[in-house]
KOLGUNU-699102 format. One line per 4 residues: number of its first residue (from 1); their letters; for each residue x, y, z of C-alpha. Coordinates in steps of 0.2 Angstrom, whole numbers, plus 5000, padded with zeros to 4 digits. Layout:
N
NUM> a> X:Y:Z  ...
//
This chain:
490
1> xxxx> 5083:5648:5580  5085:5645:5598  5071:5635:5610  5075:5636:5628
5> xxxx> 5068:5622:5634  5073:5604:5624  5085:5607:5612  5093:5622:5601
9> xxxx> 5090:5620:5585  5098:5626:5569  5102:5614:5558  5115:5616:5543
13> xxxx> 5120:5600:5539  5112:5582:5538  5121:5572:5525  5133:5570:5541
17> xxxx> 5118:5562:5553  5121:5545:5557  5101:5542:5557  5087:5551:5560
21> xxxx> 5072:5545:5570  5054:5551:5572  5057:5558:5588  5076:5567:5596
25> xxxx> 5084:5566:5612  5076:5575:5622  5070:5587:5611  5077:5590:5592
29> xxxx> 5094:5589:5585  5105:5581:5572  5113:5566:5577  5131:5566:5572
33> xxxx> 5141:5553:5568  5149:5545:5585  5168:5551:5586  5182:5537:5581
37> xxxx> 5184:5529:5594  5205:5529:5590  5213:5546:5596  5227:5557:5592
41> xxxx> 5241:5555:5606  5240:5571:5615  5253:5582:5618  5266:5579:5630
45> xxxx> 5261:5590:5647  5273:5591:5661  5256:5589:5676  5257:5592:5695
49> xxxx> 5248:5589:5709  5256:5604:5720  5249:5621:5725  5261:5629:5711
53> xxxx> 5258:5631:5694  5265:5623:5679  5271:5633:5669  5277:5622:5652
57> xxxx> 5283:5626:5634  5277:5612:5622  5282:5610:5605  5269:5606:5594
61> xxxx> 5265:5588:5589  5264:5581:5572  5246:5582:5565  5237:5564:5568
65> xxxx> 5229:5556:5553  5212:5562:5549  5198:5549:5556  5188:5538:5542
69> xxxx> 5171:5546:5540  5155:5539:5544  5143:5540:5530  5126:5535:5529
73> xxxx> 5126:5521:5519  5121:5504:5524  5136:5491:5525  5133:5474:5532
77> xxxx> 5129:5478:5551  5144:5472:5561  5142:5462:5577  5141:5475:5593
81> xxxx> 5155:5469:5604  5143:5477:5620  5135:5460:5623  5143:5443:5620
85> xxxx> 5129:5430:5626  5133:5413:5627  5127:5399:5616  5123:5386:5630
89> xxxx> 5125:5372:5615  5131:5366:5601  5128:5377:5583  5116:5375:5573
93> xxxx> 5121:5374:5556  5114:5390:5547  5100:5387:5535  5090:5399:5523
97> xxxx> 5074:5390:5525  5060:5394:5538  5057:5379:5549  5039:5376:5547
101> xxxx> 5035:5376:5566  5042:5395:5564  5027:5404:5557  5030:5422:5554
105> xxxx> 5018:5430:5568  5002:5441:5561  5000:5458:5567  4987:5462:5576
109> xxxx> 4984:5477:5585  4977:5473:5603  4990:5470:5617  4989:5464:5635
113> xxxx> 4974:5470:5642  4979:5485:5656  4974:5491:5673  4969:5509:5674
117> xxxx> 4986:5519:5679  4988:5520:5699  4996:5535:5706  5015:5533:5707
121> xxxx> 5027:5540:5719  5035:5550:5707  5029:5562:5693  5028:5556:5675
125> xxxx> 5037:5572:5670  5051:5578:5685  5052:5596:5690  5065:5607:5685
129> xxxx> 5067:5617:5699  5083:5628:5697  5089:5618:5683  5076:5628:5675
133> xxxx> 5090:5637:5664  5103:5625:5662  5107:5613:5648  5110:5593:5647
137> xxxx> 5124:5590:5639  5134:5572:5634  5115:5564:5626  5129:5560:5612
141> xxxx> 5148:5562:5608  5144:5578:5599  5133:5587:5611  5141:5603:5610
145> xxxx> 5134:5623:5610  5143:5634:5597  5146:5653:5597  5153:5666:5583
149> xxxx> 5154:5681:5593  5162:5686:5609  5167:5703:5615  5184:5706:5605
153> xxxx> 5193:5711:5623  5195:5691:5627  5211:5695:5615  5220:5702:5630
157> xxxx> 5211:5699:5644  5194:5689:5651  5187:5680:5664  5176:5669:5658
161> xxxx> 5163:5659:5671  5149:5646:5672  5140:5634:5683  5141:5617:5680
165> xxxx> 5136:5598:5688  5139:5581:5684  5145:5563:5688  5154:5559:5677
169> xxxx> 5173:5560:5680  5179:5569:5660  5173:5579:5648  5175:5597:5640
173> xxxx> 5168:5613:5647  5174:5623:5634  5188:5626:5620  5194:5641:5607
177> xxxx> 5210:5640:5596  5216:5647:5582  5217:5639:5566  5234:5629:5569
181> xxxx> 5230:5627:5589  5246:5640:5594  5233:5651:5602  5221:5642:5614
185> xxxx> 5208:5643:5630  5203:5628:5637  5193:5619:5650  5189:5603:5656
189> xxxx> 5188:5589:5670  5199:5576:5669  5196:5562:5684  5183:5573:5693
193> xxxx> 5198:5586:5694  5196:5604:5684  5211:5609:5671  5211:5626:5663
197> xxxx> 5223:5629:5651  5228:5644:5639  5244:5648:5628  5245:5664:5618
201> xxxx> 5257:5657:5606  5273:5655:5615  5269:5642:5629  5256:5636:5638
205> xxxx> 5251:5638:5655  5241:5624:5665  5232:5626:5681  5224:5610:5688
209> xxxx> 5213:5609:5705  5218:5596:5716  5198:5595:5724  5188:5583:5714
213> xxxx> 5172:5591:5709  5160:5578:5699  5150:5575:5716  5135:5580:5706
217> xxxx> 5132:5598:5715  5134:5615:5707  5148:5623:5705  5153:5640:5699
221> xxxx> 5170:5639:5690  5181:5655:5686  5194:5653:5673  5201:5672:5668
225> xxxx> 5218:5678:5661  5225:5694:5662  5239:5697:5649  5249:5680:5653
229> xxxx> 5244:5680:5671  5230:5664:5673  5219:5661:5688  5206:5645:5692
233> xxxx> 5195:5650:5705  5180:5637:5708  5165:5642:5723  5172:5658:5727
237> xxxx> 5187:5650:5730  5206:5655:5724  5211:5636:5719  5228:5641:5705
241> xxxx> 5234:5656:5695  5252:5657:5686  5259:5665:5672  5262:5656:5654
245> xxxx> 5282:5657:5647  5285:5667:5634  5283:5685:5629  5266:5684:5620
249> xxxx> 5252:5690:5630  5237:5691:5615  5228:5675:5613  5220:5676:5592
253> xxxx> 5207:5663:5591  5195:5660:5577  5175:5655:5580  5166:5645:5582
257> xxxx> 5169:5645:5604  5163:5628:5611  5155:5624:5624  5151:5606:5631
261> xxxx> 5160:5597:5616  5167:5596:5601  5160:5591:5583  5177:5580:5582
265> xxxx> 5194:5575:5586  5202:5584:5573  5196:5601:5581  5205:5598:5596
269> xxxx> 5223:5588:5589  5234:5596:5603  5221:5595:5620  5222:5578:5633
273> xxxx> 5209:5562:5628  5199:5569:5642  5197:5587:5634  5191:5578:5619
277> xxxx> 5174:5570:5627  5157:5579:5627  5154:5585:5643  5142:5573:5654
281> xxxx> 5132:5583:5664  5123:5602:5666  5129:5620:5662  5122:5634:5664
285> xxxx> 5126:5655:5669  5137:5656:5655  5145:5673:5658  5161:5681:5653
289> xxxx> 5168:5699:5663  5150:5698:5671  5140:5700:5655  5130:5683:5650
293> xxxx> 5135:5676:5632  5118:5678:5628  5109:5663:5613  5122:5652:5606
297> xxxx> 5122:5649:5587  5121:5632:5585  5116:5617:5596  5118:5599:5595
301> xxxx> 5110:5588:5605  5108:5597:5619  5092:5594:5632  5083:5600:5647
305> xxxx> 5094:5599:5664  5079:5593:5678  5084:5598:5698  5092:5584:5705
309> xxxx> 5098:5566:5698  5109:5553:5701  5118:5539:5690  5106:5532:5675
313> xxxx> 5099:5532:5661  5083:5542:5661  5068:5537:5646  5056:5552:5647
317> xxxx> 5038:5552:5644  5038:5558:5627  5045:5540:5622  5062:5534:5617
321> xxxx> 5072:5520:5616  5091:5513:5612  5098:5498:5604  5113:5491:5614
325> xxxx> 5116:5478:5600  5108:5477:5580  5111:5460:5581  5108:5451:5597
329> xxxx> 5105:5432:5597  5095:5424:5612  5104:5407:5609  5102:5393:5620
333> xxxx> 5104:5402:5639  5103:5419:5644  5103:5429:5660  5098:5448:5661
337> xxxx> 5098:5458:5678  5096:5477:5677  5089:5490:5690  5073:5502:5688
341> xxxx> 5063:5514:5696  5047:5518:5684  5036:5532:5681  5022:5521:5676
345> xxxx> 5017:5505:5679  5018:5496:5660  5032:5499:5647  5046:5488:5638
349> xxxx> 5060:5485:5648  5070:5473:5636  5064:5468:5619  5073:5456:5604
353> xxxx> 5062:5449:5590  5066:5440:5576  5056:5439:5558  5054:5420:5559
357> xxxx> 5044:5420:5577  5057:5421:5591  5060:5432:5604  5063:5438:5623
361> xxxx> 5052:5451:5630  5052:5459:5648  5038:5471:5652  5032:5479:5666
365> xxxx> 5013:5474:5663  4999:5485:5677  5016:5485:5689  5024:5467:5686
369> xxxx> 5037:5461:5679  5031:5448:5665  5046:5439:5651  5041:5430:5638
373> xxxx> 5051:5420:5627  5044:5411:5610  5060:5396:5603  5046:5391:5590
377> xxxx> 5036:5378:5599  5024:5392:5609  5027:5405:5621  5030:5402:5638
381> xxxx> 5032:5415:5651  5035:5418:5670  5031:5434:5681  5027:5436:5701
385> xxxx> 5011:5427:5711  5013:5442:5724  5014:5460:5720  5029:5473:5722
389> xxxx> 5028:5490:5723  5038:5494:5710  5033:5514:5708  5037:5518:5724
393> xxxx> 5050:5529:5719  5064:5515:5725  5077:5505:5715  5071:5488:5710
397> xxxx> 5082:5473:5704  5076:5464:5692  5084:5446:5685  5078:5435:5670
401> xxxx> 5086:5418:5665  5081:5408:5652  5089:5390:5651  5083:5379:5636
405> xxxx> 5064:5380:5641  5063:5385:5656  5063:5403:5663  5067:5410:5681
409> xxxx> 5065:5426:5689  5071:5435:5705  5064:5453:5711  5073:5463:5723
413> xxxx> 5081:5445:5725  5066:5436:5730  5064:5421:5720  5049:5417:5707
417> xxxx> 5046:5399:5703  5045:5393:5687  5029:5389:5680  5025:5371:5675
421> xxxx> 5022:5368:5658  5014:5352:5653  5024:5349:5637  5044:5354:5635
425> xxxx> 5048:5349:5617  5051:5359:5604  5066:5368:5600  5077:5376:5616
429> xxxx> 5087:5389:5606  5077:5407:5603  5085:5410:5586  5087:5430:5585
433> xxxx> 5100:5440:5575  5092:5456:5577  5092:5474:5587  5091:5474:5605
437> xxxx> 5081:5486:5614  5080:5492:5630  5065:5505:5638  5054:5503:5621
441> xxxx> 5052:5497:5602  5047:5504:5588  5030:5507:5584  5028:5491:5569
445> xxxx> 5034:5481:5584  5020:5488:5593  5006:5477:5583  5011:5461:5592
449> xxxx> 5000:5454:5601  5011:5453:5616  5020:5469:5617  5013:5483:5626
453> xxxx> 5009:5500:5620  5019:5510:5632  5037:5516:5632  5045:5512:5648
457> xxxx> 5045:5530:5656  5059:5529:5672  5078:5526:5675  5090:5510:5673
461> xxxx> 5105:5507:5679  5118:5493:5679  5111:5482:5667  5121:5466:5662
465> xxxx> 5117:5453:5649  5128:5437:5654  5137:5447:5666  5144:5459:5650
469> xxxx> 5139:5476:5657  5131:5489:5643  5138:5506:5641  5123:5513:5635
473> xxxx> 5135:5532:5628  5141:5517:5616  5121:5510:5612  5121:5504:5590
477> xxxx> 5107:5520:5589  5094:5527:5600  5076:5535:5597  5067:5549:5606
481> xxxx> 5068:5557:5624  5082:5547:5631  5095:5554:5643  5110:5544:5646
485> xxxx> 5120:5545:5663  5109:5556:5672  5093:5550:5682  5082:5564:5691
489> xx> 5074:5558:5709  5062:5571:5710
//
């Protein structure tokens, strides 16, 4: 079955899903396991920056080792390398006994009290404009759109075309091989730079642009092939064409025909790291000799393009959030800066609680910026005396520190004093070995008394804890409407 807007759906398979949460990305899909992060060498390609084409035979390499599979079971979680905060302090020596200042924290169900919503300056839900008909792809390394039938005429001769927009500087357009890879058709952006590449069994031939196109802006690419005559033509414009080596001029591929990705690495032994990565950014216009390809088979995680965006991560209003780490610790001193532009005016920015009563909390409460931290001898917090405008559609910077017992915060890098506190004793470290998450929790977290109902609906960028930088394509696990590296700004 396929669903236009969200995702495609058509599930065959779960026992390979990493984990399965109450809500998909940006619609539903089956989350696959993450591809190995270790990659077959790729085959050695003579590569050229001139006006004319390469034209290469290339033996074929020696098959790489299949990579381990990921199965559902549940190991002992590993420490995510993402995030490395520092101590601030000497150890503590580990113990399996509750501190009786550390009493486990009752559930209750009423949070902070909020404000009605005020109007912001962007919609809670962007418009999609003319990305109306295209598809996101990238929400996870095996976003990918499958097909098992095209006209049989590709054989000889084709000209295969789509638009497309990203920022990102790799990923796979689309790839068809035979069985052993000898036959092949292949494109992708490597460094913001298009490569198409086919060989019909006796050679390959590869055309590469030497104009960079991930600016973000649509392009229409034409990749076609008579016989063993290639051209690359990208905006209208004639960019490559050559012919491969060899006498073979019929390409024999087998289905499926992918588009945006690739289930794994082993699909794709012979092709460059950079034609391995799912495709970050929007597709749309699939067409080959004119005629649109018409519903894909199969679709994995695949979501809904909006008009116009930027570099971010987007957390949508049908709610969502990732883990960055499964098992952060606070420790003694922290420091988290991160960018937002919100949608609303209250949601969870950054969240880590632990069983025994710690955590860190920072929320945007009725448009402010409120962290709470808990060590075990009482909660102590810090947010703004004077409002910001915070949904005004702008990029706002936000930094927490927390040293021992004291926290500190900056706004758009104006400082907010800490507040006094008539007794510091009590413990200075914020003992947490648990998930860290960013733009929400999940819903038992929601019965504390200090966390907010709301998911954090808006972008985020360039967020560092300790000065670590997260990758959030590499997050432990993520929930709901989430879209990583593309913000919309309408």
């Amino acid at each position: 079955m396929f669903l236009r807007e969200g995702i495609v759906t058509d599930i065959e398979d779960y026992s390979n899903a990493l984990e399965l949460y109450e809500v998909s990305l940006a619609g539903c899909f089956v989350e696959e396991p993450p591809m190995p992060t270790v990659r077959p060498r790729p085959s050695a390609i003579v590569d050229t920056d001139t006006d004319e084409p390469v034209k290469t035979t290339v033996p074929a390499p020696a098959p790489s080792p299949t990579a381990a599979k990921t199965t559902t079971a549940a190991p002992e979680r590993k420490q995510t390398p993402a995030v490395t905060p520092s101590t601030g302090g000497a150890e503590k020596t580990p113990t399996t006994e509750q501190p009786e200042k550390r009493p486990t924290q009752k559930p209750v169900t009423k949070g902070p009290k909020l404000a009605p919503e005020p109007s912001c300056a962007l919609k809670l839900r962007p418009e999609l404009g003319d990305a109306a008909e295209a598809f996101q792809f990238g929400v996870t390394s095996v976003s990918r759109m499958e097909y098992n039938k095209l006209p049989d005429s590709f054989r000889i001769r084709y000209k295969f075309s789509m638009e497309f927009k990203t920022f990102d500087k790799s990923g796979l357009l689309f790839f068809m091989a035979d069985n052993l890879e000898a036959n092949f058709v292949t494109l992708f952006l490597t460094n913001g730079n298009l490569i198409y590449m086919f060989n019909c069994g006796t050679g390959k031939l590869k055309l590469k642009s030497r104009t960079k196109f991930n600016d973000g802006q649509w392009h229409r690419v034409e990749f076609s092939r008579e016989l063993q005559r290639g051209t690359l033509t990208v905006d209208g414009l004639l960019l490559k064409e050559g012919q491969s080596p060899g006498n073979s001029s019929f390409i024999d591929a087998a289905e499926p025909y992918y588009v945006g990705g690739l289930p794994s690495l082993d699909v794709a032994k012979k092709l460059p790291d950079a034609a391995k990565r799912s495709f970050d950014g929007c597709i749309r216009d699939l067409r080959m000799n004119d005629q649109p390809w018409g519903e894909p088979t199969r679709s994995y995680s695949v979501g809904v393009c909006y008009q116009s965006g930027e570099v971010g991560t987007f957390f949508t209003a049908d709610g969502g959030f990732l883990v960055v780490d499964e098992e952060f610790q606070v420790g003694m001193d922290i420091e988290v800066t991160m960018e937002i532009r919100p949608r609303t005016t209250s949601g969870v920015l950054m969240a880590v609680m632990s069983q025994r009563g710690d955590f860190l909390l920072i929320q945007l409460i009725n448009g402010t910026v409120v962290a709470h931290v808990q060590n075990g001898g009482g909660v102590f917090s810090i947010q703004p005396k004077d409002k910001h405008e915070l949904c005004d559609g702008q990029w706002h910077k936000i930094e927490v520190t927390k040293a021992k017992n004291v926290l500190m915060m900056e706004v758009d890098e104006k400082d907010v004093l800490p507040p006094k506190r008539d007794d510091d004793a009590g413990d200075s470290r914020t003992d947490t070995n648990d998930p860290l998450y960013l733009g929400g929790v999940p819903d038992d977290m929601k019965t504390h008394e200090l966390v907010v109902k709301e998911t954090y609906v808006g972008c985020m960028r360039n967020v560092k804890v300790n000065d670590i930088g997260q990758d959030f394509r590499k997050a432990a696990r993520f929930s709901g409407g989430v879209i990583i590296d593309t913000c919309p700004t309408n």
